[in-house]
Phi, psi and omega in degrees: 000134179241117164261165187217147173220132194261184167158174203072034111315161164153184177261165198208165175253174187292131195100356189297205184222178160205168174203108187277163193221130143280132178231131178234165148226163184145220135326163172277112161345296186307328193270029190220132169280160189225130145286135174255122170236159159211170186237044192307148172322142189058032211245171137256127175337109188254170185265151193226316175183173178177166207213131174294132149001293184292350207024037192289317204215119183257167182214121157214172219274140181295004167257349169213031159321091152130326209264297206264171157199144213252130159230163192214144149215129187297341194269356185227009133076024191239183172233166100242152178281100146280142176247132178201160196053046174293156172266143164317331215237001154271359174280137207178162148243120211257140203230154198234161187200143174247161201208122179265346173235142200036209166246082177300181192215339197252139180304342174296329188276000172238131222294308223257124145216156183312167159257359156107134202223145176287135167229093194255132180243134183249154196225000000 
């Protein structure tokens, strides 16, 4: 079992910045590529970034390329999101996901997840 706990969420206004946090315990960190998703109301869950074991090979979603950027440290057992020029169109509850095989993209693809932290962008 890997449990995750997000925090740094809240609201900002648009063009602010945020840096959402992940904390896991559990399993070893290290053996899990770890994701960022979100979710807005009436929404389906979307992919947001991801990260290799290694943090070698990074991944995002083409609405937030140059904007956002997924770090991990394997020795403090944490991920994080940094955000910055955010959008009204980025408010979502942003959720942290751990994956023992490969680097999904899909939410199907992770075993583990956060319970999700708020990101209200305001305009």
């Amino acid at each position: 079992q890997v449990q995750l706990v997000e925090s740094g969420g809240g609201l900002v206004q648009a063009g602010g910045s945020l840096r959402l946090s992940c904390a896991a315990s559990g399993r070893t960190f290290s053996a899990y590529a770890m994701g960022w998703f979100r979710q807005a109301p009436g929404k389906e869950r979307e992919f947001v970034a991801a990260i290799s074991r290694s943090e070698l090979v990074t991944y995002y979603a083409d609405t937030v390329k140059g904007r956002f950027t997924i770090s991990r440290d394997n020795a403090k057992n944490t991920v994080s999101l940094q955000m910055i020029s955010l959008k009204p169109a980025d408010t979502a509850v942003y959720y942290c996901a751990a994956a023992s095989i490969a680097i999904p993209k899909r939410p199907e693809g992770y075993d583990y997840w956060g319970q999700g932290t708020q990101v209200t962008v305001s305009s």
